[in-house]
C-alpha positions in Angstrom: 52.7 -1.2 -85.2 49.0 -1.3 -84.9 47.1 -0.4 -82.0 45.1 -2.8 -79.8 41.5 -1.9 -79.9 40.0 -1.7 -75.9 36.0 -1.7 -74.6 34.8 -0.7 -71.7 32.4 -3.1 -69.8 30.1 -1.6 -66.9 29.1 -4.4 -65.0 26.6 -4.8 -62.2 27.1 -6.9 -59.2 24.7 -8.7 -57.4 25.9 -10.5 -54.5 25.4 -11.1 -50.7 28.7 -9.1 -49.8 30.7 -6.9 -51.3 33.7 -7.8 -52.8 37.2 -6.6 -52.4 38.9 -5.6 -55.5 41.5 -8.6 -55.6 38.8 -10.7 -54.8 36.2 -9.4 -57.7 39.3 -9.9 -60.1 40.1 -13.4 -59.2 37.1 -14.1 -59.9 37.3 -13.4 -63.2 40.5 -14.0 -64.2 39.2 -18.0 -62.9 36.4 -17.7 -64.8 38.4 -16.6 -68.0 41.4 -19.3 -67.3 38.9 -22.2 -66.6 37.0 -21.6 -69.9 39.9 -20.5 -72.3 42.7 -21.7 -70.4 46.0 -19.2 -69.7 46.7 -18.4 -73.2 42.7 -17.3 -74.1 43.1 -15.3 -70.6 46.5 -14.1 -72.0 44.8 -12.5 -75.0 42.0 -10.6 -73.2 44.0 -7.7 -71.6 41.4 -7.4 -68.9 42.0 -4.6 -66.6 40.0 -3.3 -63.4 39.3 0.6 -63.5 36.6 1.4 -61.1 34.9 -1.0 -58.4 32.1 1.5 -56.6 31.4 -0.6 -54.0 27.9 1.9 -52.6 26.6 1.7 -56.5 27.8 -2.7 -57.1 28.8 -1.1 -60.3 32.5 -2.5 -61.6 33.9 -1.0 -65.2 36.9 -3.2 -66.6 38.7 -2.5 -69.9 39.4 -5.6 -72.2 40.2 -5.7 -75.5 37.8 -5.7 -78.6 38.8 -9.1 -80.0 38.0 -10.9 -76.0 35.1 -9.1 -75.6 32.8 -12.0 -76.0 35.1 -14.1 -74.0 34.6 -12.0 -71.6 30.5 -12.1 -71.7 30.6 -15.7 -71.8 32.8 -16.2 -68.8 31.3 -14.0 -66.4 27.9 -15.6 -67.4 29.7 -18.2 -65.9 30.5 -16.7 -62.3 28.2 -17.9 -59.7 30.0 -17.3 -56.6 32.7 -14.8 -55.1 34.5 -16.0 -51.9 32.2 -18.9 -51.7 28.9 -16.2 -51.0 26.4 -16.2 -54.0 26.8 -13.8 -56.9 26.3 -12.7 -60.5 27.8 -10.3 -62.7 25.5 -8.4 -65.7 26.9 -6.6 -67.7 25.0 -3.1 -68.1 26.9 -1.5 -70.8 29.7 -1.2 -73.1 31.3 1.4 -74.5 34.7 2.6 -76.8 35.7 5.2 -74.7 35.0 5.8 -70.5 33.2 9.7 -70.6 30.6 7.6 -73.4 30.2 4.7 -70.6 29.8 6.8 -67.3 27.5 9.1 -69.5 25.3 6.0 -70.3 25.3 5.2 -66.5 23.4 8.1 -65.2 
């Protein structure tokens, strides 16, 4: 059986209000399902690790083969819970220690 390949995405949030958790992940799993429809969002194994809400800094893990389905759909986000907001990825890395290290 072969293992499944994962990335770490540090994203930035800019945004009038601070998202909950569940919120910040509806909002992506929408953006995903509306661009590649249930069975592209089925494939991307997107998981929330870390929201730190006083930094707007979010890491999720998705896996290597969705990773540009994931760029391009939260290029797509422009609101969260009908406030303005935006989502920049900042980095992305193999392993967490290597992406936290890049974020100090």
């Amino acid at each position: 059986m072969k293992r499944i390949k994962r990335r770490y995405l540090a994203l930035k949030l800019e945004c009038e209000s601070l998202p909950t958790e569940r919120e910040f992940m509806d909002a992506v799993w929408a953006s995903v399902a509306k661009l590649y429809g249930e069975v592209g969002a089925s494939q991307t194994s997107l998981a929330l690790i870390n929201l730190d809400i006083d930094r707007k800094v979010a890491i999720i893990r998705v896996s290597l083969a969705a990773l540009n389905l994931i760029k391009a759909s939260l290029a797509t986000i422009t609101s969260l819970t009908g406030r303005e907001a935006t989502f920049h990825v900042v980095a992305v890395s193999g392993t967490l220690k290597a992406l936290y290290a890049s974020l100090k």
